[in-house]
N, C-alpha and C positions, 0 to 999 in steps of 0.2 A: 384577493391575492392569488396569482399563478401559484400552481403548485410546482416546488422545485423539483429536478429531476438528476439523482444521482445515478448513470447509469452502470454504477457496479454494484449499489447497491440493490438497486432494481433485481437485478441479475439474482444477485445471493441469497436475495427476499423469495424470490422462484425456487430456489434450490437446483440454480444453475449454477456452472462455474464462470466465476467472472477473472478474464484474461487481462494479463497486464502485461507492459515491456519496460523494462527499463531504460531510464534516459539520462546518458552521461554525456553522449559526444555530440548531439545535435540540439544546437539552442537555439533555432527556430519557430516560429510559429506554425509551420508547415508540415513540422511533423503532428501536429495534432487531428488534422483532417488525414492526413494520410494512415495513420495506425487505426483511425474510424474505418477507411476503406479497406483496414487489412484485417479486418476483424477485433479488435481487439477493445475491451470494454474500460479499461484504465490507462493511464500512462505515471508510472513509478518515479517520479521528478526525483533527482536524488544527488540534494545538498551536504550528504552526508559524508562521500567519496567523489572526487574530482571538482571541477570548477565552476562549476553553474553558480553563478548567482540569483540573489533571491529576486531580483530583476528582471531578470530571462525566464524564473520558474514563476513568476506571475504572467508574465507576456504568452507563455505557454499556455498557464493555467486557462487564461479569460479565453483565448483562442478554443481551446479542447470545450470549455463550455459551449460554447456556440457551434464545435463540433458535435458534439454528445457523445462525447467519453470521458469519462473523467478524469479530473489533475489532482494524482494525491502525491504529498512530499512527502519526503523522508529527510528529517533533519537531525545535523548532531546531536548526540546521547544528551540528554536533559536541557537542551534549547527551546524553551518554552518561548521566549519572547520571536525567535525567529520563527516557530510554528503559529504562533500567532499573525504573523505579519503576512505568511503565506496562506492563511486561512481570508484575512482579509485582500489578498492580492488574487482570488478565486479558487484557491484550493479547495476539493468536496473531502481532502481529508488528511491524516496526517498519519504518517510511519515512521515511530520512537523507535529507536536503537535500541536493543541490550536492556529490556525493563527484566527485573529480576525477582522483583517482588509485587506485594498485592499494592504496598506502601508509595512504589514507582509506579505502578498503573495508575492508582488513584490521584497520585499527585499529574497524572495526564489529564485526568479529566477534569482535575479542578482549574487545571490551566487554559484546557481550551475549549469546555464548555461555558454558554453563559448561563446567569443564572436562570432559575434556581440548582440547576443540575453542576454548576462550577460557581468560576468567577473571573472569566473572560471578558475585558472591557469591551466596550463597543466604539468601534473605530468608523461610527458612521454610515451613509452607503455604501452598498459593497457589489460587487459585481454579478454575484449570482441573480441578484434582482433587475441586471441590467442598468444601474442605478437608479433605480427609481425611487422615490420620497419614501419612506413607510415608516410605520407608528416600531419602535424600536422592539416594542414586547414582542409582535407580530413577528419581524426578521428573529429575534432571537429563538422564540419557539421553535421556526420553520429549519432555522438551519443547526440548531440542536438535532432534530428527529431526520436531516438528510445527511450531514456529515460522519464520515468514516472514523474512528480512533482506531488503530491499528498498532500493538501491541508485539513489536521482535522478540522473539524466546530465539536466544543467541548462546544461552549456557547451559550447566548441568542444574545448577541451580534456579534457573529461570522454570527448568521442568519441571523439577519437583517442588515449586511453586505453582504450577500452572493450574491446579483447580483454584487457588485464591487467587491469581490473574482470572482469570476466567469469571469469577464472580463478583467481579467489582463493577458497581452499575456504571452506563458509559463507556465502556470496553466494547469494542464492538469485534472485533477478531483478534485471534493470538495468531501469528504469522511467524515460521521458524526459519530462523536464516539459518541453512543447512550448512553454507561453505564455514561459518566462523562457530557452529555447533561440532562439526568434527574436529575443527580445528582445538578446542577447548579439549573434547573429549580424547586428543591425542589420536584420531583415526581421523586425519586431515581427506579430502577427498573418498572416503570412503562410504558414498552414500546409501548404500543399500547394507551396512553392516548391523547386526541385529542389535547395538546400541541405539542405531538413531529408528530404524523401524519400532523398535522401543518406546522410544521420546513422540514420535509420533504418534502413535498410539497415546498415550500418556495424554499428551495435548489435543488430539481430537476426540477423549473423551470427557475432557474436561471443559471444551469447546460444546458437546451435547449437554453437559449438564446443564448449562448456564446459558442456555440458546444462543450462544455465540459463533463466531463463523473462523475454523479453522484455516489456514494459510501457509503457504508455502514462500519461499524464495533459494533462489543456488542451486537447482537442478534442471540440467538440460536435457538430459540422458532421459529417452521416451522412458524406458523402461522403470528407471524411477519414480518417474511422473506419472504411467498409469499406475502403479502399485499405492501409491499416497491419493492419486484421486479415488481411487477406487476405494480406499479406506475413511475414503471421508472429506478431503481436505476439497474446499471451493473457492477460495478467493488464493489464484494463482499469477505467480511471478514467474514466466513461463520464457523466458528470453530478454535480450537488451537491446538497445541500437549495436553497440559494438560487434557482439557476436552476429547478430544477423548481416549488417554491412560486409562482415569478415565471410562470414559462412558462402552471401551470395556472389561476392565478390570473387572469394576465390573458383566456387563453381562456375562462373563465367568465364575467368581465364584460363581453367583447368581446358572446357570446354572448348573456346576458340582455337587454344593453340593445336588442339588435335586434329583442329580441320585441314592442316597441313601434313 
């Protein structure tokens, strides 16, 4: 059997930072080669907010695999069945909403690992393998030890929970969604306030305890973003389709019209 090849998780294994974008407005297959050529090591599918179906974010996914970047979804708060169906449609991983406890982590793993580590059924060939025949223990081991579980710490409570997230086996990173963390914490936008330097802190120490891979999402602002890489955090949600489309978009027109 080929060995499969997650490559963010490669990345994170290195003790690099593995890049992501978020994808709401383009449901093509073409952006999957294209965020390859643009550096970037994941692509953030995200079932969560706007209208992607789970259709598109497989048609994506199997795409990005043959690109070699990875397709991990983010599906609504406690959709297991739908994480499941995106893990089967080529996802290398999955990004739970709002897990708050050790209780909600575990109950991730039980859902989309198979066994012995869960109790994920098997839905067959699947596309990591190219669909190829294979003895079902063999896929299950392979793609247990390459898929991502990825774990939102989105509250105050999700934090100080976050050493028992962190030590739930199967948990593979805690990733803090920053916008709906200050939003909770009543310091809406306020990324750099010494509550959420705090929380980060908090969570990427509890990310070292439990060899796990701390994460990020909701900050654009460089100066954010070296401060939290710099303290640790490597599996990064570092921009979207929308804002870049916007960012470049507007820089071009700012641009032409001046040549007049």
């Amino acid at each position: 059997m080929d060995e499969l090849r997650n490559p963010a998780r490669e990345r994170l294994a290195k003790g690099e930072l593995a890049l992501g974008l978020g994808i709401r407005l383009v449901r093509t297959v073409e952006i999957a080669k294209l965020m390859k050529t643009c550096g970037f090591d994941w692509l953030f599918l995200d079932l969560e907010h706007g209208v992607m179906a789970l259709d598109q974010a497989s048609e994506i996914s199997i795409a990005a695999l043959d690109a070699g970047i990875a397709p991990i979804v983010r599906v609504p708060r406690g959709q297991y069945d739908m994480a499941a169906r995106a893990l089967d449609g080529g996802a290398w991983g999955i990004v739970m909403p709002h897990v708050d406890t050790a209780e909600e982590a575990a109950a991730m793993v039980a859902h989309l690992k198979y066994p012995p580590e869960g109790r994920r059924s098997s839905g067959g060939v699947l596309p990591h393998f190219g669909y190829r025949a294979m003895k079902s223990s063999d896929a299950a081991q392979a793609i247990n030890a390459a898929v991502l579980l990825v774990a939102m710490i989105e509250t105050p409570l999700a934090v100080a929970n976050a050493d028992r997230i962190a030590a739930v086996p199967g948990i593979d990173a805690l990733l803090i969604g920053t916008n709906d963390l200050t939003l909770e914490m009543g310091i809406s936008g306020e990324l750099g306030h010494k509550d959420v330097v705090a929380a980060y802190e908090a969570v990427i120490a509890a990310c070292r305890r439990h060899g796990k891979w701390p994460g990020l999402g909701g900050i654009n602002v460089e100066e954010h973003l070296k401060r939290y890489i710099a303290a640790g955090v490597r599996l990064v949600l570092c921009g979207s389709d929308l804002l870049s489309l916007r960012g470049a978009a507007t820089a071009r027109a700012t641009a032409v019209r001046g040549f007049l």
